[in-house]
NUFI-850072 format. One line per field, with one value per residue (C-alpha): residue number from 1; residue in one letter; chain; z negated, x negated, y negated. Coordinates in nm, 4 decimals. Example, Ala and Ser with C-alpha at 12.3 -4.5 7.8 and 13.67 -1.06 7.14 Angstrom:
<pts>
num: c(1|2)
residu: c(a|s)
chaine: c(A|A)
c3: c(-0.7800|-0.7140)
c1: c(-1.2300|-1.3670)
c2: c(0.4500|0.1060)
</pts>
This chain:
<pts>
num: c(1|2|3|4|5|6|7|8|9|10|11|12|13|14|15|16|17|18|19|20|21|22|23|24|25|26|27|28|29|30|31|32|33|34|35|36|37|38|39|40|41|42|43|44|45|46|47|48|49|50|51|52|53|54|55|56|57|58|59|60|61|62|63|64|65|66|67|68|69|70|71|72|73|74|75|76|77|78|79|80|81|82|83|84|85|86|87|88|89|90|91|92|93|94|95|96|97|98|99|100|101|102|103|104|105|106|107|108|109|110|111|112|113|114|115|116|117|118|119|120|121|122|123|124|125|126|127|128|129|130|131|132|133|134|135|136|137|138|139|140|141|142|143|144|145|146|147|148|149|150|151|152|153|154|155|156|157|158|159|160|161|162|163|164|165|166|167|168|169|170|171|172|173|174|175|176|177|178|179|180|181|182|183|184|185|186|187|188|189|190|191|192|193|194|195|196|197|198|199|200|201|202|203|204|205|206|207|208|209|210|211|212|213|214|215|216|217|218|219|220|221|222|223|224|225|226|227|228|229|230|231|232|233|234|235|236|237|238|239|240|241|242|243|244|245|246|247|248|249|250|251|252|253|254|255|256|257|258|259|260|261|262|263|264|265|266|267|268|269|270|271|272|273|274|275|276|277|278|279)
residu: c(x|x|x|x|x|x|x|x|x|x|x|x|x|x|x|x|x|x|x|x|x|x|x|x|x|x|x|x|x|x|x|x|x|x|x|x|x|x|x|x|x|x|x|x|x|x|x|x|x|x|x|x|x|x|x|x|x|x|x|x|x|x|x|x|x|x|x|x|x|x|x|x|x|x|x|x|x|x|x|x|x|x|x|x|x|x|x|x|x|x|x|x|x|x|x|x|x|x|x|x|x|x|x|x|x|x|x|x|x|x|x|x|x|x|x|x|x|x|x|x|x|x|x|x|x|x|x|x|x|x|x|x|x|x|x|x|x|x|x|x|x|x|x|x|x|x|x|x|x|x|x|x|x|x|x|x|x|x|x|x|x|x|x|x|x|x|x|x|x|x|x|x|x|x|x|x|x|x|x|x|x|x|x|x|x|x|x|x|x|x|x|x|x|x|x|x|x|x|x|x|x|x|x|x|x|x|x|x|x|x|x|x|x|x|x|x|x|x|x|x|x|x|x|x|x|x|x|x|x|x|x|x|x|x|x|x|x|x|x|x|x|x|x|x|x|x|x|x|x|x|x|x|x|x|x|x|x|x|x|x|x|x|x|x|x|x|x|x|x|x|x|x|x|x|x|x|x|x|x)
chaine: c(A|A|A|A|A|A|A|A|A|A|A|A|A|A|A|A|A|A|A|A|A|A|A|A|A|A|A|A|A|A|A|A|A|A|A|A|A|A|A|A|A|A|A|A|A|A|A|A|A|A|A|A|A|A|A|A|A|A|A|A|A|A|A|A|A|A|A|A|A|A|A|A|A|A|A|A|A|A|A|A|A|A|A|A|A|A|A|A|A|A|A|A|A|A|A|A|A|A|A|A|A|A|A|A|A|A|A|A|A|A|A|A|A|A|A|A|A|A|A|A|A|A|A|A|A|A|A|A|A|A|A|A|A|A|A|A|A|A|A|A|A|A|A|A|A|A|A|A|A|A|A|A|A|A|A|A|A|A|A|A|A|A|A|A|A|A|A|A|A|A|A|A|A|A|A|A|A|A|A|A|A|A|A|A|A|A|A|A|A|A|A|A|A|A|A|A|A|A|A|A|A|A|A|A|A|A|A|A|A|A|A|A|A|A|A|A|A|A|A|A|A|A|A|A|A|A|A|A|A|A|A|A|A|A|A|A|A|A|A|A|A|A|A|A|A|A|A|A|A|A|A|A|A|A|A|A|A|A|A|A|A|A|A|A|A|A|A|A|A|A|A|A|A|A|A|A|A|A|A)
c3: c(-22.4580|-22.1637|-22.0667|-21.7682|-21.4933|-21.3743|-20.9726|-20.8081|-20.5807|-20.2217|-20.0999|-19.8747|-19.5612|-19.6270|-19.6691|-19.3640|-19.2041|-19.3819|-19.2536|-18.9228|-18.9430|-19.0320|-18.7610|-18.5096|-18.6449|-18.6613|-18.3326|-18.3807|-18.1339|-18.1375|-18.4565|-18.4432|-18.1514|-18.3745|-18.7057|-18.7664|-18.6271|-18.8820|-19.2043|-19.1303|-19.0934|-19.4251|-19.6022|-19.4707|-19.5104|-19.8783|-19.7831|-19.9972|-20.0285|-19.8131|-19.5846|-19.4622|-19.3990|-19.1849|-19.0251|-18.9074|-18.8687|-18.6405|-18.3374|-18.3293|-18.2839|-18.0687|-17.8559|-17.8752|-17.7243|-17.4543|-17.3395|-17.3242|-17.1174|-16.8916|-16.8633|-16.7576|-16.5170|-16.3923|-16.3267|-16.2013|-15.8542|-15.8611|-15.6856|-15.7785|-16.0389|-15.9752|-16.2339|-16.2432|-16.3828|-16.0706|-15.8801|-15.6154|-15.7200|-15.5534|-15.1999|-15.2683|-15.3991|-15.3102|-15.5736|-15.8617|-16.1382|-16.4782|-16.3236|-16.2120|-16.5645|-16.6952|-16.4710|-16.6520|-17.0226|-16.8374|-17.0283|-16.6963|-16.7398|-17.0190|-16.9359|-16.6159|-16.3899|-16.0193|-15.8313|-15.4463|-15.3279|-14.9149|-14.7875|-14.4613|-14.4662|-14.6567|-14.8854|-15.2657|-15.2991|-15.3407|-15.6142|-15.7857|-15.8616|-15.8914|-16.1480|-16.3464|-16.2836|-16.4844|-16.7328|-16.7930|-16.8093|-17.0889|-17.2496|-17.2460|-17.0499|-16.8233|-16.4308|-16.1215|-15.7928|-15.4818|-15.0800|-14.9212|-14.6475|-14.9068|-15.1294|-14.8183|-14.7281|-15.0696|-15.1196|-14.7250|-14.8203|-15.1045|-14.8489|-14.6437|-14.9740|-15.1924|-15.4443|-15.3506|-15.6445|-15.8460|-15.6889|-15.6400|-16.0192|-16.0871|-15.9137|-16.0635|-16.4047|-16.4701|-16.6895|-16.3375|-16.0202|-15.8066|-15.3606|-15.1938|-14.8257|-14.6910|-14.3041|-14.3184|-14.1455|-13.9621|-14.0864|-14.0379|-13.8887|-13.7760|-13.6471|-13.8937|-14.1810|-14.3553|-14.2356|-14.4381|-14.5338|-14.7155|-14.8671|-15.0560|-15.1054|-15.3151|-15.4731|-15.5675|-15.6403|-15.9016|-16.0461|-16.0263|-16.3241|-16.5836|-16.4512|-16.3171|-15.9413|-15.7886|-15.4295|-15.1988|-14.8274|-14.4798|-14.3019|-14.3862|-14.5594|-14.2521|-14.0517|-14.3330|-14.1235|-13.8093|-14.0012|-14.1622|-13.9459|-14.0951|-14.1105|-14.3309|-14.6051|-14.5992|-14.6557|-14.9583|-15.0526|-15.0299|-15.2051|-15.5175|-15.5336|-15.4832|-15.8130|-16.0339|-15.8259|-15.9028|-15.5642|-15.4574|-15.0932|-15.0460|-14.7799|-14.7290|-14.5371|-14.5616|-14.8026|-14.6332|-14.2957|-14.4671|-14.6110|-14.2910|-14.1425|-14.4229|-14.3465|-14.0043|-14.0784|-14.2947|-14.0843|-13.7944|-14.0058|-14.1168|-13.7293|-13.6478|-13.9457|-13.8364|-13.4640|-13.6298|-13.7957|-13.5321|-13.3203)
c1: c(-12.6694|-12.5565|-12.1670|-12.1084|-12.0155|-11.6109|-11.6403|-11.4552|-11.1443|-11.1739|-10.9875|-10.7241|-10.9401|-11.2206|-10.9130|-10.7946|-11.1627|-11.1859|-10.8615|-10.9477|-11.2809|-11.0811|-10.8346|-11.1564|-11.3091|-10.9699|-10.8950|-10.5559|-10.5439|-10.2010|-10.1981|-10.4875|-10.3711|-10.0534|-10.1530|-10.0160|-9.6948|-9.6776|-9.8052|-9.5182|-9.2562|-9.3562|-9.3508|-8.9935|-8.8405|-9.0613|-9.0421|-9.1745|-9.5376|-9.3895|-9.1808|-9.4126|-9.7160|-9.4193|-9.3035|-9.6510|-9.8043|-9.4495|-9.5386|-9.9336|-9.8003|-9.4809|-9.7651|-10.0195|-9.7639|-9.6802|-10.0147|-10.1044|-9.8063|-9.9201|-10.2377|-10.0703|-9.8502|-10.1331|-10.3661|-10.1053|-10.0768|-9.7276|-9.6642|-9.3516|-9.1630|-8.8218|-8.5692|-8.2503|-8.0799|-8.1213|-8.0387|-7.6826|-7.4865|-7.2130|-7.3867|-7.5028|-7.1738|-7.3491|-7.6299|-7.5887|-7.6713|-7.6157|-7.9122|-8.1251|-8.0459|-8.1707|-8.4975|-8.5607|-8.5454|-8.9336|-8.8683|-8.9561|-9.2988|-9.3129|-9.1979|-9.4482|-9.1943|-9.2803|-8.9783|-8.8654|-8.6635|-8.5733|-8.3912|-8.3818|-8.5314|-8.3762|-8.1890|-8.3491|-8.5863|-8.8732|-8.6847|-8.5971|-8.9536|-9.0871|-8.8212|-8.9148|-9.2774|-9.2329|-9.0124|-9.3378|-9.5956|-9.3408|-9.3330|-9.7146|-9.7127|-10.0371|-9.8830|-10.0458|-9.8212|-9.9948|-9.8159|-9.9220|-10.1178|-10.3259|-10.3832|-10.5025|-10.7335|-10.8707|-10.9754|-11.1120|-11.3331|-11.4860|-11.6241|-11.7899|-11.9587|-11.9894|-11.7430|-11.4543|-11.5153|-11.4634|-11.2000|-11.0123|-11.0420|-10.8983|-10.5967|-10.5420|-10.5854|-10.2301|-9.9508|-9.7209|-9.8226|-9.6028|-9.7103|-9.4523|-9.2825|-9.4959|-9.4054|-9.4328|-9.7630|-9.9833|-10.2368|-10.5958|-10.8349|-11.1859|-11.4389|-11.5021|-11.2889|-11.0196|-10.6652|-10.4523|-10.3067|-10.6391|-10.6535|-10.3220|-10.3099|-10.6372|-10.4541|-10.1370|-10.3188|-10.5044|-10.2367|-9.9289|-9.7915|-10.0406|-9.9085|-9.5952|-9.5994|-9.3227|-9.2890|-9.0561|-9.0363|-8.8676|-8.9153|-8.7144|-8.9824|-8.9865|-9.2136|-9.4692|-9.6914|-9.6879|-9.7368|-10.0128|-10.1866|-10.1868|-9.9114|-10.0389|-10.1641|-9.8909|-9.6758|-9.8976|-9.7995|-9.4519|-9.4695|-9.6275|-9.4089|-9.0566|-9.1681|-9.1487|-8.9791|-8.6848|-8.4883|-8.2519|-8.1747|-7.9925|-7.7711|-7.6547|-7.6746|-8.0169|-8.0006|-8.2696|-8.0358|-7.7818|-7.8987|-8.0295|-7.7343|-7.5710|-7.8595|-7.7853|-7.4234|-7.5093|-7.7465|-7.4545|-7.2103|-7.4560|-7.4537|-7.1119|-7.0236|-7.3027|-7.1556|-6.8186|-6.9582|-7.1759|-6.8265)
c2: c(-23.3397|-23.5605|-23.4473|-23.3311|-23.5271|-23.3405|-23.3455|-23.6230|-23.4591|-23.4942|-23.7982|-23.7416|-23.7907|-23.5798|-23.3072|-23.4069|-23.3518|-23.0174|-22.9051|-22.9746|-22.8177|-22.4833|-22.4937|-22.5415|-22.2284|-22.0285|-22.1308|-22.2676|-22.4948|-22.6272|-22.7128|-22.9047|-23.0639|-23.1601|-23.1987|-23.5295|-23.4078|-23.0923|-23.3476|-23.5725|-23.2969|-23.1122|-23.4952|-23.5100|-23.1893|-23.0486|-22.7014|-22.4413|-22.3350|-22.0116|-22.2115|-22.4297|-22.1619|-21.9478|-22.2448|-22.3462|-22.0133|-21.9176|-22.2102|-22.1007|-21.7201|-21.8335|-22.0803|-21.7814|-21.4942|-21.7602|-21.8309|-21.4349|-21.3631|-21.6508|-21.5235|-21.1975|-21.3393|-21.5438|-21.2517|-20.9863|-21.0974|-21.2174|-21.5341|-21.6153|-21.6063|-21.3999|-21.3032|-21.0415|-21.3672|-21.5194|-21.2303|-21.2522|-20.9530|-21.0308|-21.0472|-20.6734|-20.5162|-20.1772|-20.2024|-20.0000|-20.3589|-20.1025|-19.9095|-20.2323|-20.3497|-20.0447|-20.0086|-20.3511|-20.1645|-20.0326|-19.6795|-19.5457|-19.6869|-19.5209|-19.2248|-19.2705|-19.2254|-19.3706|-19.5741|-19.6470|-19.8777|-19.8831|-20.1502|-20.3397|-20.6921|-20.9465|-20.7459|-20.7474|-20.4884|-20.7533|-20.9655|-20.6824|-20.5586|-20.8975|-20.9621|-20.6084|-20.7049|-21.0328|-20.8799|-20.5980|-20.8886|-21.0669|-20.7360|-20.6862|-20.4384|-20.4594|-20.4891|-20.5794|-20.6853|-20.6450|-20.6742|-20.2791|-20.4836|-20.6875|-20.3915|-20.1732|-20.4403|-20.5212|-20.1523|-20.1342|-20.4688|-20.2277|-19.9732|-20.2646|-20.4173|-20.0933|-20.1758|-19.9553|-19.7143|-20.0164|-20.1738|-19.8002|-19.7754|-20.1292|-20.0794|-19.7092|-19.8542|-20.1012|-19.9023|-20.0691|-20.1495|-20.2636|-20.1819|-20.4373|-20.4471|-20.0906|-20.1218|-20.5186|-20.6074|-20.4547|-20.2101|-20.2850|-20.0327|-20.0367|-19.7853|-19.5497|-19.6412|-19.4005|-19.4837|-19.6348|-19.3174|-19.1827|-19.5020|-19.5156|-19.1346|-19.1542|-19.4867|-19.2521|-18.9626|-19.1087|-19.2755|-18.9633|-18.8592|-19.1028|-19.4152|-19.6039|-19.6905|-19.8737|-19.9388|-20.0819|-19.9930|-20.1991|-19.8899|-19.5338|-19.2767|-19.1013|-19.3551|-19.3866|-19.1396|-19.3645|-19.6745|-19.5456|-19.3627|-19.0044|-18.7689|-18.5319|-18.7885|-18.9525|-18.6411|-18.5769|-18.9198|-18.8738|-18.5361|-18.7018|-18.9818|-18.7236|-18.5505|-18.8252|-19.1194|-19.2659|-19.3722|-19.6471|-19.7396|-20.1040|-20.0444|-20.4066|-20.7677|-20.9738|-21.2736|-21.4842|-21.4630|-21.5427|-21.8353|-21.9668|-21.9144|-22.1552|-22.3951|-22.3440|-22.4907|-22.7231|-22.9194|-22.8660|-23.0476|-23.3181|-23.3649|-23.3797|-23.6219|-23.8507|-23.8593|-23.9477|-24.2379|-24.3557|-24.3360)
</pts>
């Protein structure tokens, strides 16, 4: 009988070409894109078998988990990026930071507890929730961030087009949304449409004690009903926020006047040396 012919072993190439046709169809994208770059560094360093699967498998999961919370960030609404990190403590010597710092943990999101924050102008309340907001898309929680004006007139575009079912539904779903600046902006109206009242009390009603909802407000609680449009609603509002809210009021100086105020002096200085020198 003729002997069998043993199978010639794939050259190195054609194992590069297979390995490549498996990262494709596994989707691991960044290590195809640096394969060469992963060869040379297990040539150099000789891990173990273990070693180098963990250290290769590690950056797709690291690169993975950063692209997701990208994607969350990206489709949350949230237009900046703001962090407690970057935060001015000192310039808001009021502000309780052990319970901002705390708010960040998000156990009241999961203990579906709603939060306020009042303030005037100026003073925080939006970096605060954008920070948290950023913090709950890095956490994967699922957030949406939405100004009170553009929310209201997202939802009122559904009743023109006969997607407000939809869009009411969309909004109600996130484990956090955050309702920016209510009382900043005015309050669209027309005809026959619910006031901005209905609209956010079926937005809040849906949501009360199944999901977190975190607002902050220019105006004190007690003008809600004037700015939009419905006294009664809005004290239905207000009484489902109270029972599971958790409040802060920032009783302090506006950061963005103060910083054009420094500008202000700055650019006054700038003047005043360059009148020197041209002297």
């Amino acid at each position: 009988m003729p002997r069998r012919r043993t199978p010639r072993p794939p050259s190195d190439d054609e194992l590069l070409e297979r390995l490549r046709g498996h990262l494709r169809f596994l989707g691991l994208t960044l290590t195809l894109a640096e394969l060469e770059e992963r060869l040379a560094w297990a040539t150099r360093e000789r891990p173990g078998t273990t070693a180098l699967l963990e250290h290769i498998l590690g950056i797709e999961a690291a690169h993975k988990l950063e692209t997701r919370v990208e994607r969350r960030i990206r489709t949350s609404g949230l237009i900046e990026s703001k962090t407690l990190e970057g935060f001015d403590w000192d310039f808001q010597p009021g502000l309780d930071k052990d319970l901002i710092l705390e708010l960040a943990r998000l156990d009241f999101v999961q203990r579906r507890e709603d939060l306020v924050i009042t303030g005037d102008s100026g003073t925080g309340k939006s970096h605060i929730l954008k920070a948290l907001g950023l913090r709950a898309c890095r956490l994967g929680v699922r957030m949406r961030y939405a100004r009170c004006v553009d929310l209201l007139d997202d939802l009122h575009a559904g009743l023109a087009d006969g997607t407000y079912a939809r869009r009411l539904k969309a909004w109600a779903r996130p484990e956090l949304l955050i309702i920016d600046d209510v009382g900043l902006g005015q309050v669209k109206k027309q005809g026959d449409e619910p006031t901005a009242a209905h609209t956010l009390y079926n937005l809040v009603d849906r949501r009360h004690g199944r999901v977190s909802t975190a607002i902050t407000s220019n105006i004190l609680l007690s003008e809600w009903g004037s700015y939009l449009g419905d006294a009664t609603l809005t004290a239905a509002i207000l009484d489902r926020l109270a029972m599971h809210a958790l409040r802060i009021d920032i009783d302090g100086p506006s950061y963005r006047q103060k910083v054009a105020e420094d500008r202000a002096a700055e650019r006054k200085t700038r003047r005043r040396r360059s009148r020197a020198k041209k002297s």
